[in-house]
C-alpha positions in Angstrom: 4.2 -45.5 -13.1 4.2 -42.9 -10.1 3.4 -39.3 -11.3 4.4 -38.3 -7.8 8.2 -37.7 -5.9 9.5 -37.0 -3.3 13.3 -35.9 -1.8 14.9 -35.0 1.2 18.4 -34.0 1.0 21.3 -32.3 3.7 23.9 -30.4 2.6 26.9 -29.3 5.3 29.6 -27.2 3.9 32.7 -25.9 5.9 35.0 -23.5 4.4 38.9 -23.0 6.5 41.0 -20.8 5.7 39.3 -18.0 3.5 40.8 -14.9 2.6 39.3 -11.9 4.5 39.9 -8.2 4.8 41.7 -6.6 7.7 43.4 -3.9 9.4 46.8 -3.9 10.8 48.7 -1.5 13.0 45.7 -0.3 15.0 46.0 1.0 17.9 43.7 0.8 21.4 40.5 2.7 22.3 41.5 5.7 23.9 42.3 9.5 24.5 44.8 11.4 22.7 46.6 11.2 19.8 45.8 8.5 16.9 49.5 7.8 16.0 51.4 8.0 19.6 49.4 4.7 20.1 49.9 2.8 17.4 51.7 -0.7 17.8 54.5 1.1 15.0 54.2 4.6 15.0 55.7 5.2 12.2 53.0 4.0 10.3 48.9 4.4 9.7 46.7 1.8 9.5 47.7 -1.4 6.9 45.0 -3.1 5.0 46.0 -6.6 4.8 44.5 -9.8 3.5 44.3 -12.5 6.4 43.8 -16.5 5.6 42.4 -17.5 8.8 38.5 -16.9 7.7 35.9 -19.4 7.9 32.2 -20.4 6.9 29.5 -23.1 8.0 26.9 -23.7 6.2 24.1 -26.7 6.8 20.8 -27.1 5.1 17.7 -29.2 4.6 16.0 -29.6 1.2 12.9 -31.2 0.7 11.4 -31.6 -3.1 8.3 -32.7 -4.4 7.7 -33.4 -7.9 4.7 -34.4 -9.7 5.4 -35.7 -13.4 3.1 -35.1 -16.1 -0.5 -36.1 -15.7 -3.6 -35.0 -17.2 -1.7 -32.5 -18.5 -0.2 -31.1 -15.4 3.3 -31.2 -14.2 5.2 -29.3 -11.1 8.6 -29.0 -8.7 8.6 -27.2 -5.7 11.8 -27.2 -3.4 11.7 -25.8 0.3 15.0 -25.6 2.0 15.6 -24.3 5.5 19.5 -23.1 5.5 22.0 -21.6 8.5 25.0 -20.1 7.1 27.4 -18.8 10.0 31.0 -17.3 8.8 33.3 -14.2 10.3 33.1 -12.3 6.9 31.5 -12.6 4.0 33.6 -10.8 1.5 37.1 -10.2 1.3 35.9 -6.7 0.1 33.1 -4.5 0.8 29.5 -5.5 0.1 26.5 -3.5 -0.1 25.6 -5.5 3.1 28.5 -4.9 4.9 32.5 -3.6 4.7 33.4 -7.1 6.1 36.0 -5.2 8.2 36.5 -6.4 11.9 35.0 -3.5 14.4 38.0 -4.9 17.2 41.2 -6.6 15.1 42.2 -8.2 18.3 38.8 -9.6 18.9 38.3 -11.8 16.0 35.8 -14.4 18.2 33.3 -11.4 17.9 32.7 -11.2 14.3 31.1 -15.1 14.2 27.5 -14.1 12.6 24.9 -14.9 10.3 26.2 -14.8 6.9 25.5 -11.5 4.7 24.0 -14.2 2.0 21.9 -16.1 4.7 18.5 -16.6 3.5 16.7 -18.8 6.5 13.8 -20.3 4.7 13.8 -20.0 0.4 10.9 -22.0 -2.0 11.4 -22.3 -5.5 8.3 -23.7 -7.4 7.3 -24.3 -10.9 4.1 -25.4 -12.7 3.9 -26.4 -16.3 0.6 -27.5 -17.9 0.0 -28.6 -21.6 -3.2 -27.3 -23.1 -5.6 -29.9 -24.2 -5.8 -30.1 -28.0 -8.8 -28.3 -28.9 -10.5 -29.6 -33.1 -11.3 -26.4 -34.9 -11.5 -25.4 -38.3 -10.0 -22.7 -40.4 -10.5 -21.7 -44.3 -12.7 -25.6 -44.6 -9.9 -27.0 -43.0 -9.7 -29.2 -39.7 -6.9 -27.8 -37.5 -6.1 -28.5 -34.0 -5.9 -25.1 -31.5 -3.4 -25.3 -29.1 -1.4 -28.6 -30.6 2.1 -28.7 -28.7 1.3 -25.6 -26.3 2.1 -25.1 -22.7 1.8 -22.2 -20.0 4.5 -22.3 -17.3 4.8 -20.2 -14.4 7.9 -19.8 -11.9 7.6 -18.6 -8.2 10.6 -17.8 -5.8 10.0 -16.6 -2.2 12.7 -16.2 0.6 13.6 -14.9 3.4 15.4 -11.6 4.1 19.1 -11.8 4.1 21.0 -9.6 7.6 23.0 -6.8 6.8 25.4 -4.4 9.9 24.7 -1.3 10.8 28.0 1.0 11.0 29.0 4.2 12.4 29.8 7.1 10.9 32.2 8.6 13.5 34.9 7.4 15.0 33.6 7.1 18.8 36.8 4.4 20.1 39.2 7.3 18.4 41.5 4.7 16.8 41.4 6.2 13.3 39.7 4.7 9.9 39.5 1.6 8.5 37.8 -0.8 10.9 34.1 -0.3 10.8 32.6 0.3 14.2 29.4 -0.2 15.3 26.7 1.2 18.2 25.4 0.3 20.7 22.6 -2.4 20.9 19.8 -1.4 22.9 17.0 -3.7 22.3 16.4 -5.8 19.1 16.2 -3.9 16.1 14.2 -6.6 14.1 11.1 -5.9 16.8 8.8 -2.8 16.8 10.0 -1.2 13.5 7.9 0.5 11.2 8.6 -2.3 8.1 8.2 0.4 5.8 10.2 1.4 2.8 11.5 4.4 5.0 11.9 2.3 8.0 11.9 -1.1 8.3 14.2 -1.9 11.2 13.6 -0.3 14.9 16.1 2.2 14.3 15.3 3.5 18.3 17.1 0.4 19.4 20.8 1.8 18.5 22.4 4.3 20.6 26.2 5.6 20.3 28.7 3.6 22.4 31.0 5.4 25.1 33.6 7.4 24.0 36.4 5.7 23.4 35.2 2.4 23.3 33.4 -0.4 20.8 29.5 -0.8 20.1 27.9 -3.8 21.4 25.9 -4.3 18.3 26.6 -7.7 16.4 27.3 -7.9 12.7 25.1 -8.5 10.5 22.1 -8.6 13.2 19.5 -6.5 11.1 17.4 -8.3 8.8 
């Protein structure tokens, strides 16, 4: 029999019509009064729920088994994913507020997933312990009968998370989370510590009255 297997699978998966947070009645960049240039005046901002959200996701999986021989048995899987969507959430996340920075400019909120995880390994290794004759009190016993040790490894990637301002620079009001300016790339030349991991140099505040460059979710 073959103690040995191995599996290559693909999996696409494409979501249409998700819900997805939003903001309505927001008005344009500018000078001046918030609610003078509001599309309804009348009115502040509307959180809505909008059904137009979507999600890609493709990956590759490749397993290799090896059954039980000579006591020895283990799995591992390896799978290289993309997953691409405009929102992650229909609420906020601790990676992001899955708001849109510019409602009317829903084309630039196609990013990496917040759950993307590029590369991920699960392995497992289970081995029986060989049956050892003892004795105990006069009587022949066998040590480690039926025992086995198993051990359980997962490694993977980071996932991306957005990097938000905390004032409103394009002076349309709260609610839609705006971002800075992208200087450089912040995943090069950071410190990768626990105090600073990301090159936080590479962020700058946007113009006054207008919308950061920065892509969501473009930190890992």
């Amino acid at each position: 029999t073959r103690t040995m297997v191995v599996e290559v699978s693909f999996l696409r998966s494409v979501i249409e019509g998700a819900d997805s947070s939003t903001v309505l009645n927001v008005p344009v960049p500018g000078p001046g009064a918030i609610g003078p240039r509001r599309p309804v005046p009348q009115l502040a901002n509307v959180a809505a729920i909008r059904w137009d959200g979507y999600s890609v996701y493709n990956g590759v999986t490749v397993r290799l088994e090896r059954r039980l021989s000579r006591g020895v048995a283990f799995s591992a899987n390896y799978t290289l994913s993309k997953a691409v969507d405009d929102a992650s959430d229909p609420g906020a996340t601790a990676s992001e507020v899955n708001l849109p920075q510019d409602v009317r400019n829903m084309a630039a909120e196609e990013a990496t997933a917040s759950f993307d995880h590029r590369h991920r390994f699960v392995g497992n290794v289970i081995y029986a312990l060989p049956d050892v004759l003892g004795t105990r009190g006069g009587w022949a016993s066998k040590i480690g009968a039926g025992w086995q040790v198993n051990g359980i490894v997962t490694l993977q990637s980071g996932a991306p998370f957005t990097v938000n301002l905390g004032t409103d620079q394009a002076n349309i009001g709260s609610g839609p989370a705006q971002r800075p300016d992208a200087t450089c790339d912040p995943n090069v030349g950071g410190a990768q510590t626990a105090q600073q991991w990301f090159n936080t140099s590479c962020f700058a505040l946007p113009a006054p009255f207008t919308f950061g460059n920065a892509a969501r979710n473009s930190v890992l």
